[in-house]
C-alpha atoms as one frame of an Amber mdcrd trajectory, in Angstrom:
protein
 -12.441  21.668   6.096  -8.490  21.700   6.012  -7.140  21.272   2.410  -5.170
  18.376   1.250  -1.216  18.522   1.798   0.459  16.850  -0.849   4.174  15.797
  -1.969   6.253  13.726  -3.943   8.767  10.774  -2.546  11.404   9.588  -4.211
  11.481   5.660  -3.973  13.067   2.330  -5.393   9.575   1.772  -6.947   9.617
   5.436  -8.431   7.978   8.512  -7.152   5.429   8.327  -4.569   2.757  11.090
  -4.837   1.622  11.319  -0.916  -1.335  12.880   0.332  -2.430  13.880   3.639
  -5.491  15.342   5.405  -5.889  16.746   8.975  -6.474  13.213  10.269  -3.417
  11.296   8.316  -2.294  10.498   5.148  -5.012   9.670   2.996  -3.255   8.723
  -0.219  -0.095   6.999  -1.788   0.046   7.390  -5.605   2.612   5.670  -8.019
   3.413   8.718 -10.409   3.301   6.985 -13.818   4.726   9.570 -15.390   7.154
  12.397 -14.405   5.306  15.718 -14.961   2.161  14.007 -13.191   4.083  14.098
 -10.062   2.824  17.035  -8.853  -0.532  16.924 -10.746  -3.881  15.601  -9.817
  -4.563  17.035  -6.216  -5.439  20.084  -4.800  -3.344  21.532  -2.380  -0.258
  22.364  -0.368   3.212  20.412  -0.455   4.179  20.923   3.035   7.370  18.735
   2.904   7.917  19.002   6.820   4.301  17.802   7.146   5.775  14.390   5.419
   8.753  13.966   7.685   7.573  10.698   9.475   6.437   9.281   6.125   9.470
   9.929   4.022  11.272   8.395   7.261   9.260   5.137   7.536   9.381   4.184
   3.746  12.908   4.804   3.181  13.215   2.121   6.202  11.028  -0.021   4.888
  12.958   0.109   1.533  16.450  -0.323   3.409  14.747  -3.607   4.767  14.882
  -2.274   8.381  10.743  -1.436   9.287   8.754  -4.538   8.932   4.909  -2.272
  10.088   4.628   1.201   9.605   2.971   3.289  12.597   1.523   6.534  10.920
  -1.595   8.301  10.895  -3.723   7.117   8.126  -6.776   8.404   6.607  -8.312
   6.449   3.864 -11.962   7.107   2.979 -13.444   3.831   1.396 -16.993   2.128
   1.972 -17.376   0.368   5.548 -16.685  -3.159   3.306 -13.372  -1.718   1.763
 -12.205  -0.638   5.514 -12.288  -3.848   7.221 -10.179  -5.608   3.987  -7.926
  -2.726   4.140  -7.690  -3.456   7.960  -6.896  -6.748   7.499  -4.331  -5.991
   5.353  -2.499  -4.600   8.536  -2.190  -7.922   9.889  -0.780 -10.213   7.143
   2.787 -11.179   7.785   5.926  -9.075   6.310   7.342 -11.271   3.362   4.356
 -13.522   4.026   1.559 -13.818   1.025  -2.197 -14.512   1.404  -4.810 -15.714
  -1.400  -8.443 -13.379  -2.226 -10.015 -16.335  -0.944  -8.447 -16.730   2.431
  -8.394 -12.802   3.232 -12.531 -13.642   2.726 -12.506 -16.245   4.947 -10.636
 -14.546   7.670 -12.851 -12.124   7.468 -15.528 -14.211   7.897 -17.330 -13.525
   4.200 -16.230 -16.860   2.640 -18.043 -16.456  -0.637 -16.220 -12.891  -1.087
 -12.840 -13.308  -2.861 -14.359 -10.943  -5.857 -15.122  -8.287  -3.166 -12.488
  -8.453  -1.250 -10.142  -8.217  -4.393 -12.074  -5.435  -5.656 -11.361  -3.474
  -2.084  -8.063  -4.800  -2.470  -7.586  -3.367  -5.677  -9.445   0.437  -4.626
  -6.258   0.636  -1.268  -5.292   4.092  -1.455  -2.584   3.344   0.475  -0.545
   0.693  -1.071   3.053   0.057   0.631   1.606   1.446   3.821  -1.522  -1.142
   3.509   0.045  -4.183   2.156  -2.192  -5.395  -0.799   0.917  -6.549  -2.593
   1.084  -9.404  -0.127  -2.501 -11.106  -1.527  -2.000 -13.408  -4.552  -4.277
 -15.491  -6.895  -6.136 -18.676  -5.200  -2.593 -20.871  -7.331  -0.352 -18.639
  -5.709   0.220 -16.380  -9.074   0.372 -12.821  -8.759  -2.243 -10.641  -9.890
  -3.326  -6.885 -10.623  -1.441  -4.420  -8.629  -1.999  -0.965  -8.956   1.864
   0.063  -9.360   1.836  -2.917 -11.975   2.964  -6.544 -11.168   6.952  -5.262
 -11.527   6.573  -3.403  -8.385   4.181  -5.884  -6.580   7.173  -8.550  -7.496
   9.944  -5.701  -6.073   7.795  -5.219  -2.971   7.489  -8.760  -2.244  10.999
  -9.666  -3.059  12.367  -6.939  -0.762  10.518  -8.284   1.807  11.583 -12.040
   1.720  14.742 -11.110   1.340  14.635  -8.866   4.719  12.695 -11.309   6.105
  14.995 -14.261   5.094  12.039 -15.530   3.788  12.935 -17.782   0.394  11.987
 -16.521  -2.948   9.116 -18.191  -5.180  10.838 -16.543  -8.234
């Protein structure tokens, strides 16, 4: 088994603890707090190993990459997959209720679930969770908090020329 590779990026949304496996990056973390930046895996920090990564966010910050096209890894339950796969598909600067992501997915009943997955994306930024809102449009949990879910989509309208809800 090849260990973990991990590293820190430097962000508009604060540092970005990334962490890779032999098959793609498994993880993005927001670091909470400074000194837990480099904390809480196991592991090298191969910088070089994170080129692509570092390069892709910092476009996707600058407004220019609308889809990312890495490598990813996650490791979730086969229910958690698909949702995260579906994910892949909503629309840059677009939004999408719990309830809709269910029935597109063809579970109606599962809003609950599919938040729940929503809310266990390792990859967030990369997997766009911050794009699914409450059923009334309101945003919801985020696991960078709702400022960054609100910087996210904001960044994205904006780039998108998509208007603001604000």
């Amino acid at each position: 088994m090849s260990p973990l590779r991990t590293t820190v990026h430097h962000s508009p949304v604060g540092p970005l603890r990334l962490v890779a496996g032999p098959q793609g990056l498994r993880e993005l973390a927001f670091v909470q707090r400074p000194h837990a930046a480099s904390a809480g895996h196991a592991g090298s920090s191969d910088d070089a190993a994170f080129h692509e990564v570092r390069e892709q966010l910092d476009r996707y910050f600058s407004g220019e990459l609308r889809r990312f096209d890495l490598p990813l890894d996650p490791v979730g339950t086969p229910f958690q997959l698909r949702v995260w796969e579906a994910l892949h598909a909503l629309p840059y600067g677009a939004t999408i209720s719990y309830g809709e992501l269910a029935r597109r997915l063809g579970t109606p009943r599962a809003a609950r679930a599919v938040g729940l997955a929503n809310g266990r994306n390792p990859l967030p930024i990369l997997v766009p969770c911050h794009r699914v809102v409450g059923a009334d449009g309101r945003l919801t949990g985020y696991s960078g908090g709702l400022a960054r879910k609100t910087y996210l989509l904001e960044l994205e309208r904006r780039a998108a020329g998509v208007p603001s809800v604000a």
